[in-house]
N, CA, C and O of each residue as an XYZ file, in Angstrom:
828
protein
N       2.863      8.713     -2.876
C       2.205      8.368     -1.625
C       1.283      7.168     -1.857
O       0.454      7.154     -2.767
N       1.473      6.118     -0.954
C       0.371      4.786     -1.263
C      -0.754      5.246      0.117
O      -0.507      5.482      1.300
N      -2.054      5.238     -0.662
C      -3.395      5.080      0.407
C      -3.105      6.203      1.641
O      -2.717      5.960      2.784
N      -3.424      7.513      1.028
C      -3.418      8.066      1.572
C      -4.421      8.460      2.451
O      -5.401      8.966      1.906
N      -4.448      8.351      3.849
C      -5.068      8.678      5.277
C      -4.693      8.846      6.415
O      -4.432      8.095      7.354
N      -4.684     10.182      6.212
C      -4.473     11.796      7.321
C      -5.288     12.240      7.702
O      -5.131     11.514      8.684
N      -6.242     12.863      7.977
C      -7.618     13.980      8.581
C      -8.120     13.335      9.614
O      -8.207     13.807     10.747
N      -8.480     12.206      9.266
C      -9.122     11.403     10.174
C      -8.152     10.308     10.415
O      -8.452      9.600     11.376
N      -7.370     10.080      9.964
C      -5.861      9.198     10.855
C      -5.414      9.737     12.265
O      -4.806     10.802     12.374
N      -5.781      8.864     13.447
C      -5.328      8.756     14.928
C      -4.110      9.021     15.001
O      -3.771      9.997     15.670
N      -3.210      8.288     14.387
C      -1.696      8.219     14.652
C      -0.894      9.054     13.688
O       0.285      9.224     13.999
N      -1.332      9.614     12.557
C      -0.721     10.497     11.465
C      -0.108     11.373     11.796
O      -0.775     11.834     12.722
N       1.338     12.378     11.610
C       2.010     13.095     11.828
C       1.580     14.027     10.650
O       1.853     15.227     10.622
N       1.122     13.593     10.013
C       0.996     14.370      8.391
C      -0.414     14.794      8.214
O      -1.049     13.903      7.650
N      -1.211     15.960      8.528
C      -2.292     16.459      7.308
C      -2.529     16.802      5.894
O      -1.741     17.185      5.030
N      -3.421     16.642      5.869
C      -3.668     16.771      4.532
C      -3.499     18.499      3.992
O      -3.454     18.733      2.784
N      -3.431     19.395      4.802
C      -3.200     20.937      4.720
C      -1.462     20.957      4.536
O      -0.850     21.932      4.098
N      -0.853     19.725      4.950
C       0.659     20.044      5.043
C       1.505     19.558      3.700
O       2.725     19.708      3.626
N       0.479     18.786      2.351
C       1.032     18.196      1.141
C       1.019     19.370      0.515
O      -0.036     19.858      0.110
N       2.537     20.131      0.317
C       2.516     20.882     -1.068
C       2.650     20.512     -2.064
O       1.973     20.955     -2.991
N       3.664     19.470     -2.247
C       4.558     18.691     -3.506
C       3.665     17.006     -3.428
O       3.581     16.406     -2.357
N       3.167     16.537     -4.520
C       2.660     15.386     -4.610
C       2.865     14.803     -6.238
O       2.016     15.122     -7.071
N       3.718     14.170     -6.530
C       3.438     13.888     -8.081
C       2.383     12.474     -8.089
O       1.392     12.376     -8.813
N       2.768     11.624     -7.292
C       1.596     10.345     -7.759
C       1.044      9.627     -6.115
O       1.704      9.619     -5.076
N      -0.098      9.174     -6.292
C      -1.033      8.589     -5.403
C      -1.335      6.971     -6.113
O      -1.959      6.645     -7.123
N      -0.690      6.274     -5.221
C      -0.720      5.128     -5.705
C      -1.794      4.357     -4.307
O      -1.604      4.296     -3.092
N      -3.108      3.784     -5.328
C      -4.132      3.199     -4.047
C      -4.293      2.014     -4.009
O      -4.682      1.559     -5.084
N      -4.150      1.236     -3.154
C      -3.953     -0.493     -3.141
C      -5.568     -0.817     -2.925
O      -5.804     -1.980     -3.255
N      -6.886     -0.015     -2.404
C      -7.882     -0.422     -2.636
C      -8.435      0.870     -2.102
O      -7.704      1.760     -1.669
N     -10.143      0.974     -2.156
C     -11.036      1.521     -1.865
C     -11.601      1.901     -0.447
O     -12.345      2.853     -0.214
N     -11.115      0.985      0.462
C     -11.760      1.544      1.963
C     -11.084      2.590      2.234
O     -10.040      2.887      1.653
N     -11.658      3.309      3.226
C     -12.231      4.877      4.091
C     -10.763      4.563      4.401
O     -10.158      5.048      3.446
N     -10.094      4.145      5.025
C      -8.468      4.183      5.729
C      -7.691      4.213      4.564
O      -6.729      4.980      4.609
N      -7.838      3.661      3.672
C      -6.762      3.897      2.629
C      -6.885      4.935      1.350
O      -6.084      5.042      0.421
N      -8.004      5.605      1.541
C      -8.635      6.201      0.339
C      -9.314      7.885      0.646
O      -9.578      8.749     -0.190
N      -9.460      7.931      2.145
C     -10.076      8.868      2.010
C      -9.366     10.305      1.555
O      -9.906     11.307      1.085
N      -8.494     10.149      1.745
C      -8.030     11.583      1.283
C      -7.031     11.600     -0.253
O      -6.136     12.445     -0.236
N      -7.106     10.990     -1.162
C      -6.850     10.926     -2.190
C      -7.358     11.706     -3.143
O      -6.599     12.408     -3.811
N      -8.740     11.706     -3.359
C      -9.313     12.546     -3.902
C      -8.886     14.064     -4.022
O      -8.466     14.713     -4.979
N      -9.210     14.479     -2.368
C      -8.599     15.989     -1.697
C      -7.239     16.293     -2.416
O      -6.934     17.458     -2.671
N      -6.373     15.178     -2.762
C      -4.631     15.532     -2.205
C      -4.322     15.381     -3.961
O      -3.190     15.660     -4.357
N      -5.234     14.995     -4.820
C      -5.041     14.693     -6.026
C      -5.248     15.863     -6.836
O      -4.500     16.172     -7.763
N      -6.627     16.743     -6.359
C      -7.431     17.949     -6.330
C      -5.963     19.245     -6.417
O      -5.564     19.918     -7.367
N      -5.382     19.141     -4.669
C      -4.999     19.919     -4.235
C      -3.338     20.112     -4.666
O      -2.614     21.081     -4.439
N      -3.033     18.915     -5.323
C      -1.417     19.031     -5.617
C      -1.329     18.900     -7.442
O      -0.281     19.061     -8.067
N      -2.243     18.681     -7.873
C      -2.581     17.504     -9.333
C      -1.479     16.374     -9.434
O      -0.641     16.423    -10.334
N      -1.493     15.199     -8.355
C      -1.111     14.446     -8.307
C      -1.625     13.601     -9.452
O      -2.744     13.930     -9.846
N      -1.057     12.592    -10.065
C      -2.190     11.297    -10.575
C      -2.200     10.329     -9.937
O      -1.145      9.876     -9.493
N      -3.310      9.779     -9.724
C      -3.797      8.538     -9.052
C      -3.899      7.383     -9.967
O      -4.639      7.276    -10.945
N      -3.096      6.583     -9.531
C      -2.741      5.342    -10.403
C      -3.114      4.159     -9.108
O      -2.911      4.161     -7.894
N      -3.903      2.967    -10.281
C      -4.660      2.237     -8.568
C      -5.461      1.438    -10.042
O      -5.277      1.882    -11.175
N      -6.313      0.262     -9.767
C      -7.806     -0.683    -10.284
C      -8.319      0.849    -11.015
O      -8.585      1.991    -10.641
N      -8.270      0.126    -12.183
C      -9.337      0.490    -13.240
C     -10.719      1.708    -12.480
O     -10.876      2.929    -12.470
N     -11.209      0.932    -12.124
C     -12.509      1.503    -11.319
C     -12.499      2.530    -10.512
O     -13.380      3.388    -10.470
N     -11.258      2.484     -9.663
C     -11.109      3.186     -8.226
C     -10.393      4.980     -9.242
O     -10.657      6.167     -9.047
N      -9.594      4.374    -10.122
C      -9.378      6.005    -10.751
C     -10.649      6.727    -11.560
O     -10.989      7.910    -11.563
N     -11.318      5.378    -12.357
C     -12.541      6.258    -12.786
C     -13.105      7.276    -11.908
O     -13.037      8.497    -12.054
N     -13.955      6.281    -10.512
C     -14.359      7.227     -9.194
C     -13.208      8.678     -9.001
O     -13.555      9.801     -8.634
N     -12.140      8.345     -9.279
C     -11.495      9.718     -8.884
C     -11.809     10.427     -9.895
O     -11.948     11.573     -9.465
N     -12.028     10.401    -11.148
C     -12.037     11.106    -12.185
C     -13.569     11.827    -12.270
O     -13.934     12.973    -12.533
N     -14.160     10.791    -11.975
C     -15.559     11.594    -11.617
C     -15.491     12.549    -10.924
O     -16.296     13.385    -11.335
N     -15.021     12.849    -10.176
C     -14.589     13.483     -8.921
C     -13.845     15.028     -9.030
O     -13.777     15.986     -8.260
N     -13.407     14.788    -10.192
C     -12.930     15.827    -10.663
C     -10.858     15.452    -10.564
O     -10.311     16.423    -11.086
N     -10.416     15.024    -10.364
C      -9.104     14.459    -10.344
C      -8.863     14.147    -11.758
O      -9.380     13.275    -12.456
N      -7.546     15.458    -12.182
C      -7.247     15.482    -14.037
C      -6.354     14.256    -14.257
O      -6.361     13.718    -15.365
N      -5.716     13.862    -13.432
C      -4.764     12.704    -14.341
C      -4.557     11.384    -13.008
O      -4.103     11.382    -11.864
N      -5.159     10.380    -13.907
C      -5.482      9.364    -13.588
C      -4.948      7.842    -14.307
O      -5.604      7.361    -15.231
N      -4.270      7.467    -14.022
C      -3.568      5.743    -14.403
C      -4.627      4.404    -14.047
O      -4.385      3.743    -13.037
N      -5.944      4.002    -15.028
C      -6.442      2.818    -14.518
C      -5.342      1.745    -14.901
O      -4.432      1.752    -15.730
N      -5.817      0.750    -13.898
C      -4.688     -0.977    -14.001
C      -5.166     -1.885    -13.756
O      -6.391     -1.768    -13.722
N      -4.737     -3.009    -13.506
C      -5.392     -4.122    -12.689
C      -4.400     -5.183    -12.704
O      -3.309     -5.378    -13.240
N      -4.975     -5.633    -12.126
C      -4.368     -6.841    -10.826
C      -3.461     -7.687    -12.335
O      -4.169     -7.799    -13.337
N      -2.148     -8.174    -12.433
C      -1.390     -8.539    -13.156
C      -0.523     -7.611    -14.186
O       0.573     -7.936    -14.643
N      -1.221     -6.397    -14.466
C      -0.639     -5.784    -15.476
C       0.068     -4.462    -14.673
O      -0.118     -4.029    -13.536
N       0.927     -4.032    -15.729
C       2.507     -3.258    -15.551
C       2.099     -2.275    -16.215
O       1.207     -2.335    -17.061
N       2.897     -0.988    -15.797
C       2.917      0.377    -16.888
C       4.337      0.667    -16.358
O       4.642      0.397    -15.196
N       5.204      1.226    -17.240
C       6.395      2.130    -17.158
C       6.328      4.013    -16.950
O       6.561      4.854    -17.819
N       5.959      4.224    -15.607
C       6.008      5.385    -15.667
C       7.220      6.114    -15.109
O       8.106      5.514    -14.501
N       7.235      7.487    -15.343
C       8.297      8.544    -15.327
C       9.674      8.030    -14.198
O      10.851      8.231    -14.499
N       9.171      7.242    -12.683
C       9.784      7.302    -11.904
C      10.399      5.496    -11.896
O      11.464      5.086    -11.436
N       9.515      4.862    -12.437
C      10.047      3.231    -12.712
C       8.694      2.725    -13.439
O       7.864      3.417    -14.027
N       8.701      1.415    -13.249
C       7.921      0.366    -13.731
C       7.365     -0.072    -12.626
O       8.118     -0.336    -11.689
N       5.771     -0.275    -12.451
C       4.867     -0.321    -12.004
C       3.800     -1.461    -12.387
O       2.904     -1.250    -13.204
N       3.998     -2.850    -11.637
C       3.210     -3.875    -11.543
C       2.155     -3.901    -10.387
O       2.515     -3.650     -9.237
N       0.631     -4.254    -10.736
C      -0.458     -4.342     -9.541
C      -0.204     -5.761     -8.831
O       0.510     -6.326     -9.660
N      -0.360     -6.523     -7.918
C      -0.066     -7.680     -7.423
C      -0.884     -8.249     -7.236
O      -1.631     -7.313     -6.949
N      -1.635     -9.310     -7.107
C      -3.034     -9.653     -6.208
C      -2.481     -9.394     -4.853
O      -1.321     -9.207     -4.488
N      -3.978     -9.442     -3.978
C      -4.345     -9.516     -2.726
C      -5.807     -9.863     -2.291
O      -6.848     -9.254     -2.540
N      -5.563    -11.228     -1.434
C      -6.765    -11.638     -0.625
C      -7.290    -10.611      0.218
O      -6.853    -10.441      1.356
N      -8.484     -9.705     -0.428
C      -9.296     -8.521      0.689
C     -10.214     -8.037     -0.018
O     -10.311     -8.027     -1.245
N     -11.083     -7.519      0.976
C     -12.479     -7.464      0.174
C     -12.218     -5.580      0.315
O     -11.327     -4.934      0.867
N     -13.517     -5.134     -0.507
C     -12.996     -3.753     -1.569
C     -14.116     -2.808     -1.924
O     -15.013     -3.255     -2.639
N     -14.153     -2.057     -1.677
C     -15.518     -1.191     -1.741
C     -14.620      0.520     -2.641
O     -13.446      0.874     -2.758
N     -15.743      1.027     -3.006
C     -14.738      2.247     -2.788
C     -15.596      3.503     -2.212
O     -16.728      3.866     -2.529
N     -14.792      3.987     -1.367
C     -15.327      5.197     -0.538
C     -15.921      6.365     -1.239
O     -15.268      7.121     -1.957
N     -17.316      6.487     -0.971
C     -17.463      7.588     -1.349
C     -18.716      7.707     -2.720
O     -19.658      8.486     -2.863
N     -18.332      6.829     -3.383
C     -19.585      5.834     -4.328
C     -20.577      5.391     -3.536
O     -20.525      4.522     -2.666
N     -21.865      6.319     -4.046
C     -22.684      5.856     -3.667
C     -24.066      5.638     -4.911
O     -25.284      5.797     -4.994
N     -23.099      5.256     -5.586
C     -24.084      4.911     -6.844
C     -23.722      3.263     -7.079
O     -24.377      2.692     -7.950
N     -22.503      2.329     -6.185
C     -22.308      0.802     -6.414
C     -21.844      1.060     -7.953
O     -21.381     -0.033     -8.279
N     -21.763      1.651     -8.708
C     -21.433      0.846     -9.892
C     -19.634      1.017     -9.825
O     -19.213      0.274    -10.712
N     -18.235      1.824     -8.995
C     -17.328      1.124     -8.852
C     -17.311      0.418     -8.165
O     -17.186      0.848     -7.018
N     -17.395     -0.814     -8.292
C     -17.075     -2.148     -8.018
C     -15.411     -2.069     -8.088
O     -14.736     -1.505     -8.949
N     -14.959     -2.805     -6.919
C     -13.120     -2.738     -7.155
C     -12.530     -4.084     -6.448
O     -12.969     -4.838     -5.580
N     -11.157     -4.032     -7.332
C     -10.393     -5.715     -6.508
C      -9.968     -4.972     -5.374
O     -10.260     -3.779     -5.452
N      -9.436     -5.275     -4.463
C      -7.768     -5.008     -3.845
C      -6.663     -5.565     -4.829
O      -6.705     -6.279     -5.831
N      -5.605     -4.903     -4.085
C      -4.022     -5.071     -4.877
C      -2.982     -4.497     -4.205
O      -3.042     -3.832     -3.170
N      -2.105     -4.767     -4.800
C      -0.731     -4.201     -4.139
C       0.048     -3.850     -5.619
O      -0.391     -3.823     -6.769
N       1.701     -3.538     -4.934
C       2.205     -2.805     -5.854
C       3.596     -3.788     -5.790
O       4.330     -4.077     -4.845
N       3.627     -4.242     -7.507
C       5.745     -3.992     -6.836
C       6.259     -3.014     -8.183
O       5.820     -2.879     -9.325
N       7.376     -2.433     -7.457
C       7.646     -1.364     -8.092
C       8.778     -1.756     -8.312
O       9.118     -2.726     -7.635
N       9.868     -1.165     -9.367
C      11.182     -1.216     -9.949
C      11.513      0.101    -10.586
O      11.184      0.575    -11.673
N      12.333      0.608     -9.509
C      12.777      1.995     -9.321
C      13.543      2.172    -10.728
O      13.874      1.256    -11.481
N      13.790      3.811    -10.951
C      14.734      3.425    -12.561
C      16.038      3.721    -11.982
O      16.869      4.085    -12.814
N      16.540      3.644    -10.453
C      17.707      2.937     -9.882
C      17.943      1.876     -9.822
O      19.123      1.648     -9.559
N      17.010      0.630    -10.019
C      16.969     -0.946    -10.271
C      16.574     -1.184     -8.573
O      16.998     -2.254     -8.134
N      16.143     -0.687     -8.007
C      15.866     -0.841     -6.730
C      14.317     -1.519     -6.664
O      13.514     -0.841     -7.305
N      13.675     -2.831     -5.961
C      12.657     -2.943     -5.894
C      11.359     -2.605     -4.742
O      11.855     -2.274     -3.665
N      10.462     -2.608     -4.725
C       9.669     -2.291     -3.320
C       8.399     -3.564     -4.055
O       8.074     -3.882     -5.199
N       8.059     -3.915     -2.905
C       6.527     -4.483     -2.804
C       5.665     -3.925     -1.812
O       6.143     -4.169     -0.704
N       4.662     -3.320     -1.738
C       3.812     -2.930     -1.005
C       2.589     -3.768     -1.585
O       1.910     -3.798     -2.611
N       2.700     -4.592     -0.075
C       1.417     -5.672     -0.205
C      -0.368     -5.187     -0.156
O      -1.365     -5.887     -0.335
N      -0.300     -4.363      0.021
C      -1.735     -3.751      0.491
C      -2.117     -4.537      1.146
O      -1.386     -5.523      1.241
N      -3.443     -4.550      1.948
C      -4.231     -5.002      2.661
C      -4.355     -6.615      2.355
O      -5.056     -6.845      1.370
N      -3.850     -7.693      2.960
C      -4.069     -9.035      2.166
C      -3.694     -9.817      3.747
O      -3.207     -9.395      4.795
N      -4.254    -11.297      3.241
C      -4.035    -12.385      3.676
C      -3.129    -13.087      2.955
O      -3.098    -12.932      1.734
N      -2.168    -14.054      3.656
C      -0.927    -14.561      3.003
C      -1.440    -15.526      1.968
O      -2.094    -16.559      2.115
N      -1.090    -15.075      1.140
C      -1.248    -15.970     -0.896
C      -0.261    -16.566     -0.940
O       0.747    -16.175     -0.351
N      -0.297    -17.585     -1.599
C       0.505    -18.496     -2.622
C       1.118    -17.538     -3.281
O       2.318    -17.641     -3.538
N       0.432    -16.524     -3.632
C       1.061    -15.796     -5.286
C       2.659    -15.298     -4.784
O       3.613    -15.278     -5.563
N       2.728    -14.966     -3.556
C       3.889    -13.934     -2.684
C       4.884    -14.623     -3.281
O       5.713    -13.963     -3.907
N       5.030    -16.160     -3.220
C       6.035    -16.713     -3.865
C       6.453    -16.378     -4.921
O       7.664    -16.174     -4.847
N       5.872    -16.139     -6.329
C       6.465    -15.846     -7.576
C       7.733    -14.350     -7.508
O       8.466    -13.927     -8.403
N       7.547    -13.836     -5.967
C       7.869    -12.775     -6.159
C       9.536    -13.165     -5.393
O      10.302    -12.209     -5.280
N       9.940    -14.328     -4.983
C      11.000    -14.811     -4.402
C      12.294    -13.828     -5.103
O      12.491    -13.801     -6.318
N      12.812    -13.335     -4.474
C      14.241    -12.848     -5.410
C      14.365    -11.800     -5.658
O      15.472    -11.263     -5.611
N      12.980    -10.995     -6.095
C      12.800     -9.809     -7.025
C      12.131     -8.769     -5.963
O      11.240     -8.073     -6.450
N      12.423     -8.562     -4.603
C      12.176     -7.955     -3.582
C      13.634     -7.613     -3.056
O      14.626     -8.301     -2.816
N      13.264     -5.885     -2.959
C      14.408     -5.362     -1.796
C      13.561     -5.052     -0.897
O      13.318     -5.886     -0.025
N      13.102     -4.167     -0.890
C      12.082     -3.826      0.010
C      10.589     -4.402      0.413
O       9.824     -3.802     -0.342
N      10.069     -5.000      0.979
C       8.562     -5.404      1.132
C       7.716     -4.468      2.702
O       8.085     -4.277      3.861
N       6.714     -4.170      2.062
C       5.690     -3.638      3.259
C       5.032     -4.743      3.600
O       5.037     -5.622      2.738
N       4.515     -4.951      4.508
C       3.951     -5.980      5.024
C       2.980     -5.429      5.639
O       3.327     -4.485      6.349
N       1.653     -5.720      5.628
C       0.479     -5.988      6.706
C       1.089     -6.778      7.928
O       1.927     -7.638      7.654
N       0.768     -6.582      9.189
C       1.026     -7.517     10.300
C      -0.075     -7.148     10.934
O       0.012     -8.087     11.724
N      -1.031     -6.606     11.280
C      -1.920     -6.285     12.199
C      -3.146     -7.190     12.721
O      -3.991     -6.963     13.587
N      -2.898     -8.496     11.727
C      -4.495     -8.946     11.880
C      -6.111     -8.832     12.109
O      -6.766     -7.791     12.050
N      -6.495     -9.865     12.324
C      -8.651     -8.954     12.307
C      -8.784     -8.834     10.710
O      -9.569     -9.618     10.177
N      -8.100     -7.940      9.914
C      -8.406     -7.183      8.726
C      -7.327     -7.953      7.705
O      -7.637     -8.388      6.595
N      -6.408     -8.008      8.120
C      -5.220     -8.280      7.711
C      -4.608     -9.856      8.109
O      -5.062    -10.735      8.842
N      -3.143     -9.763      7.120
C      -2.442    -11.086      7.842
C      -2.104    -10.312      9.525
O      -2.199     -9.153      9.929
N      -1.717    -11.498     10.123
C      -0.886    -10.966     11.777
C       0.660    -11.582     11.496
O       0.923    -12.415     10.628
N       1.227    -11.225     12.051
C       2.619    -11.643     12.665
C       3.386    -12.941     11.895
O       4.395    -12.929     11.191
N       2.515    -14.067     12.304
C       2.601    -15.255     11.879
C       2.661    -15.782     10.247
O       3.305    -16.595      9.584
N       1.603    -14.819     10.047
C       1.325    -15.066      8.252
C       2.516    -14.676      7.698
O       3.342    -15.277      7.012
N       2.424    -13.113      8.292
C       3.579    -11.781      7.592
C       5.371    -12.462      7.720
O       6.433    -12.185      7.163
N       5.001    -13.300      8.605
C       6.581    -14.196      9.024
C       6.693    -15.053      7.520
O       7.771    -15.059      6.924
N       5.365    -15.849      6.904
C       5.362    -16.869      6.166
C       5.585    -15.962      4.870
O       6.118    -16.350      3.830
N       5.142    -14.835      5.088
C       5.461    -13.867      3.660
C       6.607    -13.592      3.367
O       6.975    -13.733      2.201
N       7.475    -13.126      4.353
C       8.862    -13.142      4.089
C       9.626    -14.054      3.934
O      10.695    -13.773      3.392
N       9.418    -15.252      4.279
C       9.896    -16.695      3.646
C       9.335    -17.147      2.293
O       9.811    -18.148      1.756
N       8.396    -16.490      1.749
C       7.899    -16.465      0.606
C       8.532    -15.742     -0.563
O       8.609    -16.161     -1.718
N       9.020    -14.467     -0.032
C       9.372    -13.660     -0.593
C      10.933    -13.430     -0.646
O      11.524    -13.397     -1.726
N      11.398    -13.316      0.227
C      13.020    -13.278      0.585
C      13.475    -11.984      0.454
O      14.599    -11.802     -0.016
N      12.773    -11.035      0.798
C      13.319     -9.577      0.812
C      14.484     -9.114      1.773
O      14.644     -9.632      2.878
N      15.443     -7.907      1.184
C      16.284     -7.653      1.997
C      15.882     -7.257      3.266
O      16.580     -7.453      4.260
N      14.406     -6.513      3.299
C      14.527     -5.253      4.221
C      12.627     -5.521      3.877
O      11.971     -5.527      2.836
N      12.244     -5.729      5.450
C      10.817     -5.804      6.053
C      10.374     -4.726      6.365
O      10.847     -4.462      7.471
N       9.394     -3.527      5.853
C       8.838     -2.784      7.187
C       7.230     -3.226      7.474
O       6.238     -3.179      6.746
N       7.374     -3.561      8.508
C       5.860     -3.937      8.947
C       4.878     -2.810      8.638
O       5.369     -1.746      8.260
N       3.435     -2.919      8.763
C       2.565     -1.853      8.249
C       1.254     -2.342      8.642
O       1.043     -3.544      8.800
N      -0.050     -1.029      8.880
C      -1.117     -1.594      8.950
C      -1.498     -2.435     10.008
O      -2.202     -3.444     10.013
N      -0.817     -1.748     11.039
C      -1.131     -1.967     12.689
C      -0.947     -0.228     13.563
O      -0.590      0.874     13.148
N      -1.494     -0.849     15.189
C      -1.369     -0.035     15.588
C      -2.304      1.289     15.496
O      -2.392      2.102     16.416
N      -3.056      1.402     14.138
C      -3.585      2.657     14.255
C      -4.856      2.444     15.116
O      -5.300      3.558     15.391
N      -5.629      1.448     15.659
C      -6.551      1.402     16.555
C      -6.680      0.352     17.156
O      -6.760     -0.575     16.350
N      -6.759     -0.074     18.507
C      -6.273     -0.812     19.325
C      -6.899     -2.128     18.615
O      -5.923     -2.864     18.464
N      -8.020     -2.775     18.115
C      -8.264     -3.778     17.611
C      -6.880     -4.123     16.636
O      -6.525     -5.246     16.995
N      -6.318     -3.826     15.983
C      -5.123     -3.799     15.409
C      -3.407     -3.803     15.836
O      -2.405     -3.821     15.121
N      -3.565     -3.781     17.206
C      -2.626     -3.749     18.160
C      -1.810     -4.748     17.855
O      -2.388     -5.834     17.896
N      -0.277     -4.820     17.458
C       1.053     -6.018     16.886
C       1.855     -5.075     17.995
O       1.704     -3.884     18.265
N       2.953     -6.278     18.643
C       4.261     -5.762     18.984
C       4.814     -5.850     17.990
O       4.496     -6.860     17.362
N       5.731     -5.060     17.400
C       6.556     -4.927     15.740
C       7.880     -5.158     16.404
O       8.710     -5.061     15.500
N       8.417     -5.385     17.399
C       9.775     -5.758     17.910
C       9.631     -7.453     18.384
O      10.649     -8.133     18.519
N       8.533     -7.909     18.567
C       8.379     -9.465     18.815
C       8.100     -9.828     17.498
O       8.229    -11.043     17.348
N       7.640     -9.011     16.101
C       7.632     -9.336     14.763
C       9.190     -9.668     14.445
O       9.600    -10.793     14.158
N       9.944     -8.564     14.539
C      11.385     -8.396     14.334
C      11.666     -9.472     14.554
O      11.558    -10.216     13.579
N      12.155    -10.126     15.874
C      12.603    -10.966     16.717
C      12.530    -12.361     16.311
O      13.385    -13.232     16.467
N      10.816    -12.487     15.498
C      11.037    -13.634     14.481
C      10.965    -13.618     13.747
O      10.554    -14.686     13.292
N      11.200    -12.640     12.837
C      12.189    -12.797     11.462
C      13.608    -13.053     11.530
O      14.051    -13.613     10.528
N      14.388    -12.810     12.386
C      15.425    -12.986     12.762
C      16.513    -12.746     11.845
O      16.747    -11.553     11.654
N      17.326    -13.678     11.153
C      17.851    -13.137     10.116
C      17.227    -13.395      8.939
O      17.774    -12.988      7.914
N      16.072    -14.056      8.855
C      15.660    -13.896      6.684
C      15.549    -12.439      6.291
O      15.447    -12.293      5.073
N      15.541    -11.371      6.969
C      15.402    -10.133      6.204
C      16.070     -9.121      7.678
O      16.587     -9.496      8.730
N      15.798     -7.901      7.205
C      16.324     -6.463      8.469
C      14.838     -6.287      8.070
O      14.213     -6.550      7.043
N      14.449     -5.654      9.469
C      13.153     -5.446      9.723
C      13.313     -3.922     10.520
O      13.716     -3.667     11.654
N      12.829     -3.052      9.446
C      12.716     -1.481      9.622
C      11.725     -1.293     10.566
O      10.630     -1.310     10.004
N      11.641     -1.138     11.655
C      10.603     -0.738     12.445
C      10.169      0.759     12.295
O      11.032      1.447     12.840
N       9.221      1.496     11.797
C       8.871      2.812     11.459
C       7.928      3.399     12.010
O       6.813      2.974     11.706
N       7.998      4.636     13.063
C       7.017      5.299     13.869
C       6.364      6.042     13.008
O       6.801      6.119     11.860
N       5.135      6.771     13.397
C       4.873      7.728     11.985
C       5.262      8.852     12.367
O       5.411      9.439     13.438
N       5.480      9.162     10.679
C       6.684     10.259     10.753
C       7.864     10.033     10.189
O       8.533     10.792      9.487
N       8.098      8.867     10.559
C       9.919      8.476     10.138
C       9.929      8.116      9.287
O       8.855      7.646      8.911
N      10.869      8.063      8.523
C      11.087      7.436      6.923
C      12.257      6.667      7.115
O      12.764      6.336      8.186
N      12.719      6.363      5.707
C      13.866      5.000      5.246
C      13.870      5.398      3.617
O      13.243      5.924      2.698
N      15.435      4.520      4.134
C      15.901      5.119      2.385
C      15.814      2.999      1.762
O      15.976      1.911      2.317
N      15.537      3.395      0.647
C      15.842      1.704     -0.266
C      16.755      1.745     -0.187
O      17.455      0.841     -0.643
């Protein structure tokens, strides 16, 4: 599960009372929307939380037994694939610290399934230069589109020309009206550089 937030998620189909099975919690940063229930779901399943150096310490304090610190450039090979952090332009707190000393980046993920299948989940970012290095080596990409917080529409368009992924799902809109994207006028201009998964919550997709 990446950045998990349910309890207090508007649009969530999923509580946090409804995770029986959890093996890993993967966190692209520290704010209250992406973080708050990690802790709980790490507690409650013994998931490990793999995420910035810092942000697993805080979980570990916390009482959360198995924990993966990383950071922004570096890779680990775990059980299910290989696991690179990405940069991302966004600012980073972590929930729940109230002592300031985790300090945390943002990041994202690209992953390489041990089917050879890839995913990028951008986390929370503004469109980088860096997206490029990743040209080729994308099947899957999540995308931010929501803007205010995030890239919008426009950026997330320049990301996928950056990137060249098979298969777009937009992300990180919608959950509160300041965040409001049409994801079918997203579609519409991507046109053909990628298939653009449109996903309600709730619904899933296979790589």
């Amino acid at each position: 599960m990446f950045d998990p937030f349910l309890d207090e998620n508007p649009v969530a189909e999923v509580r946090r009372s409804d995770v029986d099975t959890l093996d890993y919690i993967l966190v692209s940063h520290g704010h209250y929307d992406h973080f708050a229930d990690a802790v709980p779901l790490a507690i409650q399943t013994g998931a490990e939380v793999i995420g910035v150096y810092e942000i697993t310490s805080f979980a570990k304090d916390q009482g959360v037994r198995r924990t993966h610190g990383m950071n922004i450039g570096g890779g680990y090979r775990f059980p299910f694939g290989y696991v690179k952090m990405t940069p991302a332009a966004h600012s980073s707190s972590v929930h729940g610290d109230t002592t300031g000393v985790h300090n945390t980046l943002a990041g994202g993920f690209w992953i390489e399934f041990k089917n050879g299948k890839t995913l990028y989940h951008a986390g929370d970012t503004a469109l980088i230069m860096e997206m490029q290095l990743l040209k080729g080596r994308v099947d899957t990409a999540l995308l931010p589109i929501g803007d205010n917080f995030t890239m919008g529409p426009e950026d997330a368009l320049r990301a996928v020309e950056f990137v060249s992924p098979r298969v777009v799902v937009p992300m990180h809109y919608d959950t509160w009206p300041l965040i409001h994207q049409d994801a079918k006028a997203f579609a519409a201009r991507v046109g053909t550089l990628a298939e653009v998964r449109i996903l309600k919550p709730g619904e899933s997709t296979e790589l």
